[in-house]
N, C-alpha and C positions, 0 to 999 in steps of 0.2 A: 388241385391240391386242396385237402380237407384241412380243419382245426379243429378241434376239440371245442367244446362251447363252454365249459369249464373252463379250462384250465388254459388255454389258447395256444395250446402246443401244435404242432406239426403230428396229422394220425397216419401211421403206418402201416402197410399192406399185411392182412393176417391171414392166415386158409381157418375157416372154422370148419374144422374136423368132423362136425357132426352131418352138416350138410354139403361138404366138398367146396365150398364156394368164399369166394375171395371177397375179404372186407377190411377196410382200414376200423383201426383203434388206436385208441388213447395210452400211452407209456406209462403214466401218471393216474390214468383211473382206469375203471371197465366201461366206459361207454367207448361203443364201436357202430358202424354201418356200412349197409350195404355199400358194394363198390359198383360204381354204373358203368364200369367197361373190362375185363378181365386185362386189359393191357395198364400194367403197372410203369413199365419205362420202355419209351420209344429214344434209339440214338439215329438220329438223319444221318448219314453220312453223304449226301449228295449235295456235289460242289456244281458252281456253274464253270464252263469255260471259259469265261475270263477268271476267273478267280485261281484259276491252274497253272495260267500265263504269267501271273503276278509271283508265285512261286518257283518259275522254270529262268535258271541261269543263262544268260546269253553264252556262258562259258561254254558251256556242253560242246558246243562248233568246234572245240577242239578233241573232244571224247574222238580217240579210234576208234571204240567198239561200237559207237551208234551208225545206223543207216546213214548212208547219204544218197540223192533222189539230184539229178542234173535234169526231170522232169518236170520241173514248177517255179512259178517265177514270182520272186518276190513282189509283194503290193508297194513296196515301198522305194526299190533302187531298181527291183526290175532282173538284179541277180538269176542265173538259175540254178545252182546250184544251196544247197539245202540238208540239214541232216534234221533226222524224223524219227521218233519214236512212240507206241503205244500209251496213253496215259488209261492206267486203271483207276487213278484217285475222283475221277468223276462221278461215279455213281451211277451213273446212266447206264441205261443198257446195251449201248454199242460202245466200242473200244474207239475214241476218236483219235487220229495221230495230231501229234503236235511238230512243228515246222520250226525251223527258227533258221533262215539265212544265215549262210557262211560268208556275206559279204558285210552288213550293216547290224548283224543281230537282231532284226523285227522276228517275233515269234508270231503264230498263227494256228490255228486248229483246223481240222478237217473233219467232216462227219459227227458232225454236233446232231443230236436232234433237233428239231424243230416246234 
């Protein structure tokens, strides 16, 4: 983030027409410069997997429409029984499922990167 040396404003991303290229300026006067990266605003959208857990309702164990998996056994009571669904809110690049026992509600993740 630039500021004007004037005027101490916040300078804003300009296109100078004449030479195609991207430069912040001053709102309040005509001094501008160069911009040293053509990326004006980057938004991360990429969440860790626990951060996914802490948003995911124990409730869901009663959704009918979600999977349910009698293949996997809780870390916690040892249950096997489980309902699973895809979480896309990760940002990562594999789809990891999330877990969450039908006996005790511990959630869990699978296929995290590493």
């Amino acid at each position: 983030m630039s500021f004007c040396p004037t005027h101490s404003s916040m300078l804003v991303p300009r296109e100078d027409r004449k030479t195609k290229t991207l430069r912040y300026a001053c709102k309040l006067c005509s001094y501008s410069e160069p911009a040293q990266s053509s990326l004006v605003y980057r938004n991360q959208l990429k969440q860790q997997a626990e951060d996914i857990l802490g948003s995911v309702s124990s409730a869901l164990v009663d959704d009918p429409t979600l999977s349910r998996s009698d293949e996997v056994s809780c870390e916690e009571c040892g249950h096997k029984t489980a309902v699973f669904f895809q979480s896309t809110a990760t940002g990562m690049d594999c789809l990891p499922l999330v877990f969450i026992c039908c006996n005790c509600g511990h959630k869990w993740v699978t296929g995290k990167e590493e």
